[in-house]
TIKE-921506 format. One record per residue: x, y, z of N, C-alpha, C, CB in turn. Coordinates in steps of 0.001 Angstrom, whole numbers, plus 500000, padded with zeros to 6 digits. Glycine has a CB too. Layout:
N
XYZXYZXYZXYZ;...
END
This chain:
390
789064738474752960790333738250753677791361739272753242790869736820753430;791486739491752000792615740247751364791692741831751840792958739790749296;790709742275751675790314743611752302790818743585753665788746743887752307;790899742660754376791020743243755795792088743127755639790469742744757056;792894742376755335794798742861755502794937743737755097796003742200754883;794127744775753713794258746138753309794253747259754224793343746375752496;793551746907754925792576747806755849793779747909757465790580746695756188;794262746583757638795534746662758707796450747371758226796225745397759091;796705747282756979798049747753756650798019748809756407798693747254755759;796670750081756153796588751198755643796301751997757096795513751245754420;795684751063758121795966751608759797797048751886759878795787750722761003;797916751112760172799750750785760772800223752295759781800874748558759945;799956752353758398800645753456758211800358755047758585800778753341757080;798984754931758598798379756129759524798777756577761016797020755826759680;799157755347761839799827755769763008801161755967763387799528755141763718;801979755256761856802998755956762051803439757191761640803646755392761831;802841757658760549802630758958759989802301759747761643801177758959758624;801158759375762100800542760545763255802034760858764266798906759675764493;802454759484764495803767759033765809805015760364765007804645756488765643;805131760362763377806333761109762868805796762808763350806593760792760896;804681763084763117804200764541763203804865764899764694802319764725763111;804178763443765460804331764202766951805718764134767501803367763514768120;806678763685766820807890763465766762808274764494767283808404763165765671;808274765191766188808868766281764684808459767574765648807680766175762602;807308767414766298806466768251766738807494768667768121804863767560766945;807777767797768716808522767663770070809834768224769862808664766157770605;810327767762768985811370768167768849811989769753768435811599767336768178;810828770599767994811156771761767360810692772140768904810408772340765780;809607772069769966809467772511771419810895772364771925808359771592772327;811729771753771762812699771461772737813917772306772179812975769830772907;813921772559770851815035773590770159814260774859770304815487773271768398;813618775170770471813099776308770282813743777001771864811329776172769956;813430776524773089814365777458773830816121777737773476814260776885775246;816290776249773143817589776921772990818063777747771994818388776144773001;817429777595770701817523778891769941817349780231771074816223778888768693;816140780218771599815984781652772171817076782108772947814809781786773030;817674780809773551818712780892774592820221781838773341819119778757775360;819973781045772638821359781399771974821304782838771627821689780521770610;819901782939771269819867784567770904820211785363772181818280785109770349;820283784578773267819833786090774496821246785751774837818271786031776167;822319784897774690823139784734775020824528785037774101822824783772775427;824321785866773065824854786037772128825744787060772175824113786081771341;825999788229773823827143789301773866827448788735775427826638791249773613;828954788814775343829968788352776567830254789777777168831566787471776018;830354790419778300830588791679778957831630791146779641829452792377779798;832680792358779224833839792377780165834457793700780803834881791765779468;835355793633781943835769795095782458837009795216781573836125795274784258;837377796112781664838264796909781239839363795625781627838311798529781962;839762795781782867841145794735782872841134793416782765841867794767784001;839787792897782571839892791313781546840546791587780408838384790586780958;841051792503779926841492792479778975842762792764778301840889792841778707;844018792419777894845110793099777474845525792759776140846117792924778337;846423793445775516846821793163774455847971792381774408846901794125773872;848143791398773065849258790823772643850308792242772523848935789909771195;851811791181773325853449792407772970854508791558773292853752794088774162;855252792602772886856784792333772714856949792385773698857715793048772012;857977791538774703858317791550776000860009790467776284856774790921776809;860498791104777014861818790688777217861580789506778385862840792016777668;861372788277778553861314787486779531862606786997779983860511786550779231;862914787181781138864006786513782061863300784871782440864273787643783701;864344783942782414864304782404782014864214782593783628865732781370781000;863360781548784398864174781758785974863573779856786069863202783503787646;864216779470786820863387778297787687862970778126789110864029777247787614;861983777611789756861752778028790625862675777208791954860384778062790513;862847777277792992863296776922794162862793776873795281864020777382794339;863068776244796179862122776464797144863239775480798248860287775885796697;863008776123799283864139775359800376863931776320801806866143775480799683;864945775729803114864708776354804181866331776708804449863819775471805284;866409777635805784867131778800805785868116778424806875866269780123806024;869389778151806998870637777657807908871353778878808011871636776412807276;872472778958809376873361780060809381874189779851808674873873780430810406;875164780343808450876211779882807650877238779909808893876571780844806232;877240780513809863878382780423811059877156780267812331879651782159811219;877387778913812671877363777886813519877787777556814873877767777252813011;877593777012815729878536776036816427877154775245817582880153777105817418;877651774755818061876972773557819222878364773757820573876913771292818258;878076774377821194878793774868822718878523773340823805877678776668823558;879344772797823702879314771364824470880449771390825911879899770003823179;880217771299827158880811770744827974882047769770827799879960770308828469;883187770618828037884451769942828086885312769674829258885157770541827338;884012769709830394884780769063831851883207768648832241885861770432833245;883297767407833382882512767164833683882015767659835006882608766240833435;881101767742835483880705768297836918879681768923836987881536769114837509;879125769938837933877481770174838178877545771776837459876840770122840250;876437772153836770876303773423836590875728774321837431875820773532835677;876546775528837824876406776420838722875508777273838462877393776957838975;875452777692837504875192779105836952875125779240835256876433780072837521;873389779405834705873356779307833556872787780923833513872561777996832990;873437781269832648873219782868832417872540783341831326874415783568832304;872004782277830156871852782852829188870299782079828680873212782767828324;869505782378827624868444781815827210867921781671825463867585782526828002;867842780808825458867090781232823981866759782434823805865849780616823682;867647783052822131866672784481822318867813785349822365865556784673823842;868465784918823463869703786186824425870772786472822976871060785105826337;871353787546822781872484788228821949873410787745822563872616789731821830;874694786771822038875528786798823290877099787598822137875755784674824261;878081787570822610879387787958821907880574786802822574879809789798822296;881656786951821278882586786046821574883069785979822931883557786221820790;883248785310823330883893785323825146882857785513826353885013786777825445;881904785561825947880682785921826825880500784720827454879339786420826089;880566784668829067880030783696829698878823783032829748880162783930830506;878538781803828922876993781395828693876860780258830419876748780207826638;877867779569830711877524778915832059878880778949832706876869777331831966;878621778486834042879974777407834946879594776196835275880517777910836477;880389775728835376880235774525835857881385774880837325880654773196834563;880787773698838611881355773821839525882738772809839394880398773658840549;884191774207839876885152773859839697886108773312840646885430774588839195;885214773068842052886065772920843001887332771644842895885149772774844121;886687770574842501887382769560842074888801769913841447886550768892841188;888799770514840430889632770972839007890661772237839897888260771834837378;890100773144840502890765773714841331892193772875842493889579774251841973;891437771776843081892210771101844168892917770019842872891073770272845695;892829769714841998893923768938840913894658770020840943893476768396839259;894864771194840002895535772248839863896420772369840688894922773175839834;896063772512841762896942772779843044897802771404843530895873773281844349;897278770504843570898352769685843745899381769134842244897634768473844509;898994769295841189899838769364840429900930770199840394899359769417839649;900383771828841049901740772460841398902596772175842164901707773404841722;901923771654843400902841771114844333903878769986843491901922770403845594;903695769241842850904066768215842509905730768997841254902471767269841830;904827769504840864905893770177839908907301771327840662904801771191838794;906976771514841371907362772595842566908736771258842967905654773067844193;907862770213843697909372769534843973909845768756842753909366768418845288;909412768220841919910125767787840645911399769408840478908595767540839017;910978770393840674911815771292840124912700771627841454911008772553839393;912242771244842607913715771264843464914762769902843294913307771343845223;913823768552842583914790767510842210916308768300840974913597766124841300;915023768735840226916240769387839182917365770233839468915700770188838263;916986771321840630918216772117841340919421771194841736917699772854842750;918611770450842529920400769214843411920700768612842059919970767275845055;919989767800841453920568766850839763921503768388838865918381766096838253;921091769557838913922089770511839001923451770934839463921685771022839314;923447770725840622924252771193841494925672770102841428923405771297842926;924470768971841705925392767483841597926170767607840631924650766102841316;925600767673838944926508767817837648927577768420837789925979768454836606;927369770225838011928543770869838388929630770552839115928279771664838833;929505769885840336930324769372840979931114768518840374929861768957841842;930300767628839894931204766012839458931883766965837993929728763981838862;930985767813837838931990768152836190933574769100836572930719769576834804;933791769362837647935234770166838169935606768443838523935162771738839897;935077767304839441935652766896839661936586765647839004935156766998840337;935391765160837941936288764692836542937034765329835818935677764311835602;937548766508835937938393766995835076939438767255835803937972768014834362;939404767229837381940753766980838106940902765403838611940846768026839464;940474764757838274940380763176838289940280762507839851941815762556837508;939177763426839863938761762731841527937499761910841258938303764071842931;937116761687840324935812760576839746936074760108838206934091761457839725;935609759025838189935388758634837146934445759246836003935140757655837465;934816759113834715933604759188833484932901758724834034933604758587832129;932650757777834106931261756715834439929946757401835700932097754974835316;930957757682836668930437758417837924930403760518837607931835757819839429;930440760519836300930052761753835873928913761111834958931265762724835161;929212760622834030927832760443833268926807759995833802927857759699832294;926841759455834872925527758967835751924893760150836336925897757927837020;925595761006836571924823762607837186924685763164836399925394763619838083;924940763083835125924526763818834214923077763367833557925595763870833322;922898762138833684921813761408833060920624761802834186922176759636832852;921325761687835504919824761754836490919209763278836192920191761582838521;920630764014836049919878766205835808918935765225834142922226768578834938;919079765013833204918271765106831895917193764772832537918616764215830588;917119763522833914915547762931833782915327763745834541914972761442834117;915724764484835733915228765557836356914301766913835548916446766004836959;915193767041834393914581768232833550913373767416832700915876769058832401;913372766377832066912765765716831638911034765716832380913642764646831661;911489765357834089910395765028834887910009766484834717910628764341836434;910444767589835030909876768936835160909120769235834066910843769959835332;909410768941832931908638769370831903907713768666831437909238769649831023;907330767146831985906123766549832593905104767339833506906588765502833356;905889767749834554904820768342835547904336769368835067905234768703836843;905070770076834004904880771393833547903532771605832332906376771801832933;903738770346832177902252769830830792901357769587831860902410768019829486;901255768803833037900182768367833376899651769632834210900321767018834045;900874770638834356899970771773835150898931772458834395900835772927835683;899611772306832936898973773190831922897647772676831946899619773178830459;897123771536831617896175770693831733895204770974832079896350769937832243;895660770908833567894954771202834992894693772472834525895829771092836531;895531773343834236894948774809834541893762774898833444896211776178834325;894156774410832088893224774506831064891424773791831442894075773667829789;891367772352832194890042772238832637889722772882833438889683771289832975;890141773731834402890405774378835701889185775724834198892803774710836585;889744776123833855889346777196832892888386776690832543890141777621831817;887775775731831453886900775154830862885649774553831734887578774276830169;886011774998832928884248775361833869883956776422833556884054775476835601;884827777556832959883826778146833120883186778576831058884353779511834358;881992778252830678881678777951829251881659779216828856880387777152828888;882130779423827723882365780700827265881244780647825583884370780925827087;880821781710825054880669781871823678881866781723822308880184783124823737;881697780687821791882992781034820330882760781950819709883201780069819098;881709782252819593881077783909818182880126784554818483880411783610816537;879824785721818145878856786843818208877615786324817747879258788066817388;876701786020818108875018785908817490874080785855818818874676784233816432;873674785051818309872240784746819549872051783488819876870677785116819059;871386783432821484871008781651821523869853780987821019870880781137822870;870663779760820237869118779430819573868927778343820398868923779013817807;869914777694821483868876776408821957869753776475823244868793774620820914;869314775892824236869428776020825615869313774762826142868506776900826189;870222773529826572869827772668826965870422772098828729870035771944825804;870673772733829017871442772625830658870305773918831694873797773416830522;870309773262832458869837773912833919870533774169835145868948773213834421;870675774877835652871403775055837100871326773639837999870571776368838028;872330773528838263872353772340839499872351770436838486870293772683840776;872290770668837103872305769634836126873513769133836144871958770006834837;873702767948836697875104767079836169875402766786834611875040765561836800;876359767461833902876676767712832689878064766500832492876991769455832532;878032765675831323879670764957831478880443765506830305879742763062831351;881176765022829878882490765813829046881324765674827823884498764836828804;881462766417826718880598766441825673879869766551825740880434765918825088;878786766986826552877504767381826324877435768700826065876699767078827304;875901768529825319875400769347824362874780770698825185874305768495823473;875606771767825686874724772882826229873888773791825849875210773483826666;874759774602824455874088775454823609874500775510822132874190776689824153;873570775906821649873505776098820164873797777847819675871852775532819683;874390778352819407874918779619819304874927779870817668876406779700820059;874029780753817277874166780833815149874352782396815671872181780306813541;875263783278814045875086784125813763874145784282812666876009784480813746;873380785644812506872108785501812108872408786728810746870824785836813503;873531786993811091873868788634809860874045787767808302876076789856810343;874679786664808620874568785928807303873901784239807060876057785926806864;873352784564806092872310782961806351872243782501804685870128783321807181;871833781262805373871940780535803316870699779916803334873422778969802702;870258779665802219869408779052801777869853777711801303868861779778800959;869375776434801811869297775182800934868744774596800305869390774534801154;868206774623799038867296774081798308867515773345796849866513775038798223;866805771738796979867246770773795881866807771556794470866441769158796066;867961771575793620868022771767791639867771770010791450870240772529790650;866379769706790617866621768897790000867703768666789342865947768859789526;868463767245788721869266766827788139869394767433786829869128765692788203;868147767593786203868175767650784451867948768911784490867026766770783405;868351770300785106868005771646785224869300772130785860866643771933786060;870219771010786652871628771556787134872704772252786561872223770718787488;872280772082784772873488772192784167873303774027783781873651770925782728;872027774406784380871742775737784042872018776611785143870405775893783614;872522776087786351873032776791787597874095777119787432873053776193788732;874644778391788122876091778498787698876228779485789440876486779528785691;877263779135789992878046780210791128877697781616790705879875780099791142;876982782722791920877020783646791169875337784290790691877927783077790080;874722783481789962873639783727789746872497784134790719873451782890789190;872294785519790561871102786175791088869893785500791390870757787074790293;869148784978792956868105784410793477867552785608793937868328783328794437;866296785369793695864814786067794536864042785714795088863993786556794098;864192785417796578863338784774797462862476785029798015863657784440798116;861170784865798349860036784975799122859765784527800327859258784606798596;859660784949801294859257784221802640858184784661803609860364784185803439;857522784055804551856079784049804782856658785270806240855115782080805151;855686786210806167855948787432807046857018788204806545856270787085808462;856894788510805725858410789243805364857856789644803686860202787844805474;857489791066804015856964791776802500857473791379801498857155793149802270;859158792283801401859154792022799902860273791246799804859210793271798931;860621790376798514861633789517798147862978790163798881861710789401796487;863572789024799197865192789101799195865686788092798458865880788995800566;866976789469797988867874788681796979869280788204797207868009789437795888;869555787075796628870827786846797108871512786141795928870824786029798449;872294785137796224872744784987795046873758783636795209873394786371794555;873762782704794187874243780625794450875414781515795213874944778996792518;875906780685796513877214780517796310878036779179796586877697781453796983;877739778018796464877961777139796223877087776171795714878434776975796933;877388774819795008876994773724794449877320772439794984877353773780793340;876239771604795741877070770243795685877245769624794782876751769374796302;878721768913794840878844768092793517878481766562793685880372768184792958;877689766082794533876715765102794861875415765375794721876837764727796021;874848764058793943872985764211794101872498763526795229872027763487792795;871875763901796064870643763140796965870791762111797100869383763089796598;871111761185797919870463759910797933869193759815797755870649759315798945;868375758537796844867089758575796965866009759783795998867048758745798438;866628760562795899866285762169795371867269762084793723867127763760796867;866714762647792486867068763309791499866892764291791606866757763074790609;868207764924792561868227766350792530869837766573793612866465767082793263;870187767914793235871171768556794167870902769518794592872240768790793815;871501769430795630871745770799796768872754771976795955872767770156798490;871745773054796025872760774477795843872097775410796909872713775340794063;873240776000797095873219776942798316873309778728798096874551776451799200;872587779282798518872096780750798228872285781204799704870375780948797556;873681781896799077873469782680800484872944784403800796874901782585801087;872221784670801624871659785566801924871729786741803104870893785042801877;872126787890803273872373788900804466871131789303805066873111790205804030;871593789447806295870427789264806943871114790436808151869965787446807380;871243791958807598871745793117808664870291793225809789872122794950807647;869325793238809412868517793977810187868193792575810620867413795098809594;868692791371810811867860790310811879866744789952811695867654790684813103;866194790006810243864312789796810016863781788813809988863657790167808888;865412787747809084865264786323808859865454785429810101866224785915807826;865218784087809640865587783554811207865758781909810106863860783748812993;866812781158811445867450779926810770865940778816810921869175779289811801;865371778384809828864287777432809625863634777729809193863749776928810292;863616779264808386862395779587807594862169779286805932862274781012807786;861206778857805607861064778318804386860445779310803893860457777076804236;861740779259802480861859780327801309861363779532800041863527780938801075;860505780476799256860205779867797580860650781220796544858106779407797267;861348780821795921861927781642794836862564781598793395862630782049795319;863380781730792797863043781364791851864902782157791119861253781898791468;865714781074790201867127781574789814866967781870788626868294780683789947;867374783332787982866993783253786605868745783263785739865781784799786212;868222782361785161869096781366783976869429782075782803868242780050783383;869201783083782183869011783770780975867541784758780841869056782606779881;867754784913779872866635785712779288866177785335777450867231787413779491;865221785747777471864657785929775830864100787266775407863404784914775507;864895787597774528864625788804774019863539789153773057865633789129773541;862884790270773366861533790948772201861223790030771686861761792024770972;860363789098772484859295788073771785857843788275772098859579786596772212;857413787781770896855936788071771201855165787474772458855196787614770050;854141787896773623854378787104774466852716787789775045856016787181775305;852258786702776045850631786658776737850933786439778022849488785411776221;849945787129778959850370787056780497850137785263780503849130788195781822;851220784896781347850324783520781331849291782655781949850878782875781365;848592784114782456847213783336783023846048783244781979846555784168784363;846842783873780346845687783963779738845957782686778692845392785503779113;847014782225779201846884780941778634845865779917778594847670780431779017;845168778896778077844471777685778734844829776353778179842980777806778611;845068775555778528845656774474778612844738773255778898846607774662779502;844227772655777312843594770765777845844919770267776870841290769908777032;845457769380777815845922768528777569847694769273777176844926767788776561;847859768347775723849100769645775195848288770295774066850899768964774421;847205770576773959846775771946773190846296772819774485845365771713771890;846619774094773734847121775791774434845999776336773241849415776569774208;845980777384774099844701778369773463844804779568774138843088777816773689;844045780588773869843842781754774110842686782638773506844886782172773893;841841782962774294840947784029774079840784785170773646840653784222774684;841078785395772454840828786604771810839608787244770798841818786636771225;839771788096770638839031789058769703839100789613768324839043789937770196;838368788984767939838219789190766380837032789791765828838296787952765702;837286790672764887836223791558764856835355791802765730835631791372764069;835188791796767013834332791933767993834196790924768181833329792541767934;834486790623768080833825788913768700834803788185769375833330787721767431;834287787402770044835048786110770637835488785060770124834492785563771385;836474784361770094837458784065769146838334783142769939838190785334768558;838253781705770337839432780993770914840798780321769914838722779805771678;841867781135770319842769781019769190843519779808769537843696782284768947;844178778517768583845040777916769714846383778293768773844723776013770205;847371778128770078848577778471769938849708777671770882848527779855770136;850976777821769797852227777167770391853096778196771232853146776550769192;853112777894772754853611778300773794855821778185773803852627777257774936;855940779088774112857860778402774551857835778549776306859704779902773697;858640779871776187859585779807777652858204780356778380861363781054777841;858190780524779381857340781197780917858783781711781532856295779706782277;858774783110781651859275783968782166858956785007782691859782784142781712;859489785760783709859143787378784645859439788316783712860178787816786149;858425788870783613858637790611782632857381791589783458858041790456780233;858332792617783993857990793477784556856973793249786384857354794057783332;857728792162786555857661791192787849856394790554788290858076791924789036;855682790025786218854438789148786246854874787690785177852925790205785559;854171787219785263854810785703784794854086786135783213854049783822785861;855279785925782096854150786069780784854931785045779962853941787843779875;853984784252779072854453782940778442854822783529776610852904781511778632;856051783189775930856229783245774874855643782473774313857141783275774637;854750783169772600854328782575771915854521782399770589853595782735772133;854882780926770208856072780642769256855451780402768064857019779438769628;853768779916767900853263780056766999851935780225767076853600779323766387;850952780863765855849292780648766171849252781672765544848482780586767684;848112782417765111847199783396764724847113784624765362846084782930764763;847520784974766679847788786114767317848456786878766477848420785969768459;848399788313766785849023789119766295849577790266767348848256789497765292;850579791243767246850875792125768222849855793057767922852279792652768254;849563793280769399848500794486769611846810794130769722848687795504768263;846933792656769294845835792453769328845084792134770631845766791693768528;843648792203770947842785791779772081842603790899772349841878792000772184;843357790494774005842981789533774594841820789051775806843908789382774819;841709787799775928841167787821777759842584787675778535839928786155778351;842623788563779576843691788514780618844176787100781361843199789418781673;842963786578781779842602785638782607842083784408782685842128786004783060;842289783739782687841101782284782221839927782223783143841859780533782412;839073782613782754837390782680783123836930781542783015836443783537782259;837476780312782677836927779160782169835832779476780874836244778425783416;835299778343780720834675778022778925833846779222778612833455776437778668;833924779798777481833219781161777306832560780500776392833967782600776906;831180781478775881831071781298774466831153781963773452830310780968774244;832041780839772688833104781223771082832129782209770254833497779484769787;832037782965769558831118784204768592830445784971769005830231783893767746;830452784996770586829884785924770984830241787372771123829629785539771807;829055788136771125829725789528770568830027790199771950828603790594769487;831351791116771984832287791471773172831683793173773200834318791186772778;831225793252774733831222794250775523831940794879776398830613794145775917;832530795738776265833672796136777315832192796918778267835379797478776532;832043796553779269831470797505780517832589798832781051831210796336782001;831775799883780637833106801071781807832401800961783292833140803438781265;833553800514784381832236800821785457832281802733785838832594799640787337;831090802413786201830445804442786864831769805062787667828654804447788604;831797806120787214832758806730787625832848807299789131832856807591786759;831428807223790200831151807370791433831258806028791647829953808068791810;831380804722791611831454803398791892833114803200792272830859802498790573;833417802046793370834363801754793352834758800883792825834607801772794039;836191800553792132836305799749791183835964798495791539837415799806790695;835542797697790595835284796152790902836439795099790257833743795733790228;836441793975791220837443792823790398836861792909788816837223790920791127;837855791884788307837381791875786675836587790346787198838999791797785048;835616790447785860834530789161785677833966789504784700833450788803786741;833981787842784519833298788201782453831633787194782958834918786742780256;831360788271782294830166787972781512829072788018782316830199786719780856;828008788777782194827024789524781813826041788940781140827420790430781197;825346787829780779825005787417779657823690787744779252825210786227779618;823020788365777919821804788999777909820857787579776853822024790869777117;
END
């Protein structure tokens, strides 16, 4: 009995012994490529412009903005008589100038008021001649006492309402003549039409909306400053704006601040206004740009695409003794130097002059030994791209 439990128990350890070999065995098959791997993967190739050095660089502080584009001189051309439109002369588009006839409206109506208001005023002002004439008279004849005071001051009172009435008729002619005028719609300012809303033969009533008339030589920008970044705006300060069809930046510069925030919004309106001689811009176009606030002087500093960023640890790809090398480091301001975005770096292991990656290539691998590739000098240049891996 006791032999054969010997004999189980000296099995069981034999097969686990065999089970550890083949373990052991498996496991060095399965490291063994990746050793090989690591060996063949052991130099990173890069071009020439993956690469720049740590420097000193003057960064301008800016924040960015972004908003759409209003005239700054305005108006909405509205119907101030009512009646049919005759004659619309003008279109979206059209250049017009101050006084320029944009419509009529038909005046026949306003014409035949006019005219009988003159009539009307015409005899009010022959009432005033006799209430004239009358005064004079009675005034020789009270003073040789052929009438009474009483029967003088009564002709004297009817000439005041006589003159009185005349200079009634004399407002309402004005009136008349002024809607009499106001058929026909004129331009308030020099620009162009931006909106067109009347047609020939359209019954229009007092206030309506005909045209929209902007000048286009000067235009602003409106775009919300967060709240907690307002206190760095100031009247004055130099903007650089970007807009879609339109090469290169235009600059302009705050010229006003609201001193209200948003309803609904943590943020205010500041206004950038912008010249616009050659007509390129147009009112509704959305601008992104950016106000710079200060500057930082000769600090050490990395483009900041060669930044990389998990989480709040920052890093950067550099070169150490040949090799690859992810450094991490404490970031400050992001600012424009030399009209590319490069981030100050406030602490870490970098040094000036030293070798960087330009770009974030995503995850490299750390010790690997660095190849600069020259490309062939009959070749045309290629984008930068890392790695090559042997």
């Amino acid at each position: 009995m006791q032999t054969t439990r010997k004999r189980i128990i000296v099995a069981a350890v034999v097969v686990i012994v065999i089970l550890a070999i083949a373990i052991a065995q498996a496991i060095r098959k399965r490291s063994a490529p990746a050793a090989v791997t690591d060996t063949v993967s052991s130099v990173v190739e890069f071009a020439p412009d993956d690469l720049t050095t740590v420097s000193r660089r003057t960064l301008s502080e800016t924040l960015p903005l972004t908003g759409s584009l209003r005239a700054v001189t305005q108006a909405a051309v509205k119907s101030k008589v009512a009646g049919s439109a005759l004659e619309v002369e003008v279109r979206e588009g059209d250049p017009v100038k101050s006084g320029q006839i944009l419509a009529k409206i038909d005046a026949r109506d306003y014409v035949a008021r006019a005219e009988q208001t003159r009539g009307q005023m015409a005899a009010v002002a022959g009432q005033l001649d006799i209430a004239r004439q009358t005064l004079d008279n009675n005034r020789v004849l009270v003073e040789k006492g052929f009438i009474s005071r009483n029967a003088f001051d009564t002709a004297q009172s009817q000439y005041e309402i006589a003159r009185a009435n005349l200079d009634a008729a004399r407002a309402a002619l004005a009136s008349s003549n002024l809607s009499l005028a106001d058929t026909v719609v004129r331009s308030p300012l020099d620009g162009q039409i931006a909106t067109r809303s009347v047609e020939p033969g359209e019954k229009v009533a007092v206030d309506t909306r005909l045209f929209d008339v902007v000048d286009l030589r000067t235009l602003e920008l409106e775009a919300p400053v967060p709240v907690g970044e307002i206190g760095r705006v100031r009247i004055g300060q130099p903007v650089s704006i970007a807009f879609d069809g339109i090469d290169a930046p235009v600059q302009g510069a705050i010229t006003r601040i609201n001193p209200a925030a948003q309803a609904g919004s943590r943020s205010i309106m500041v206004y950038v206004q912008v010249a616009n001689p050659a007509g390129t811009l147009r009112v509704g176009m959305f601008g992104s740009g950016t106000i710079s606030v200060g500057s930082r002087q000769n600090v050490l500093a990395v483009p900041a695409t060669a930044v990389r960023t998990d989480g709040a640890r920052h890093s950067v790809y550099a070169l150490v003794d040949g090799k690859l090398a992810e450094q991490p480091v404490q970031t400050g301001t992001t600012g424009d130097a030399d009209g590319n975005p490069w981030t100050e770096i406030t602490a870490g292991p970098l040094s000036l002059g030293q070798q960087i990656v330009k770009n974030n290539l995503g995850s490299l691998r750390i010790g690997s030994t660095v190849h600069v590739v020259q490309p062939a000098s009959s070749a045309p240049a290629a984008g930068a791209s890392a790695a090559g891996q042997h």
